[in-house]
C-alpha positions in Angstrom: 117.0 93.1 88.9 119.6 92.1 91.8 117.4 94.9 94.1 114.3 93.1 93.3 115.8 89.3 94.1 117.2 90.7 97.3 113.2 91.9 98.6 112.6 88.4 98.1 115.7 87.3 100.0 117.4 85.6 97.1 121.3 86.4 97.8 122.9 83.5 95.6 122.6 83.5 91.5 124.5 81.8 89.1 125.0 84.1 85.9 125.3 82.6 83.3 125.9 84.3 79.8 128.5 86.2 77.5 131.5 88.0 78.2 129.9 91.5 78.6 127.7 89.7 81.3 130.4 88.4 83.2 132.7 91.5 82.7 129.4 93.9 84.7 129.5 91.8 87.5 133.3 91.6 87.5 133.8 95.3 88.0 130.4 95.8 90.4 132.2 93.2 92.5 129.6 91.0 93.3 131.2 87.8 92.5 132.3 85.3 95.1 132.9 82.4 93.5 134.2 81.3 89.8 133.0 77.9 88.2 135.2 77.9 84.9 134.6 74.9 82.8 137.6 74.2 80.1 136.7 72.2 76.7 139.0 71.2 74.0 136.2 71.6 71.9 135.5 75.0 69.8 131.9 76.7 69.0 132.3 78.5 65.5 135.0 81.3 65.9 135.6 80.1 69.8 133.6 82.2 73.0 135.7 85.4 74.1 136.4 85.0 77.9 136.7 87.5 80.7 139.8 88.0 82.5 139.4 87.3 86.1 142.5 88.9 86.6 144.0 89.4 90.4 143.1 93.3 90.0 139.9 92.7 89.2 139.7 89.7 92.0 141.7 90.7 94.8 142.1 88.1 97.3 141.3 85.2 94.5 142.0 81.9 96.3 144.5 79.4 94.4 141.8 77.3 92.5 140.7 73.9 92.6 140.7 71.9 89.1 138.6 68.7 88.7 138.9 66.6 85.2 135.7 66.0 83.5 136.7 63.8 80.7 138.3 65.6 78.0 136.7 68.9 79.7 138.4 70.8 83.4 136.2 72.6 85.5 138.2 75.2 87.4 136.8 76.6 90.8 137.9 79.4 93.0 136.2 81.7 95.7 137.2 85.5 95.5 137.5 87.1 99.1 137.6 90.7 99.3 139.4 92.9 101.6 138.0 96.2 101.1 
């Protein structure tokens, strides 16, 4: 799917969707930037999250945090040097 964006020249998507979603794209390397939004609130038994740990996002930027309410959205760009 990502070879068939790119032959249309579509470089940017936002993934959104479960843990095992975000986990691929974690280890392929292909993120750059990390919109985490933080809520008080719980769905059911709670979402599992991935870790975007700093050996999984070398280079991670210290992040920005804006407060939404009751709710955080937590932003931060992950440079690579390799």
């Amino acid at each position: 799917m990502l070879d068939w964006l790119a032959s249309r020249e579509i470089v940017s998507l936002l993934v959104e969707g479960g843990p095992g979603l975000h986990a691929a794209c974690r280890d392929e390397g292909l993120i750059d930037r990390v919109q985490y939004v933080v809520t008080p609130e719980v769905l059911g038994e709670g979402v599992p999250s991935v870790a975007f740990t700093r050996p999984h996002v070398e280079g991670m930027r210290w992040p920005s945090v804006k407060v939404l309410g009751r709710d955080a959205l937590i932003e931060f760009d992950v440079h690579r040097t390799h």
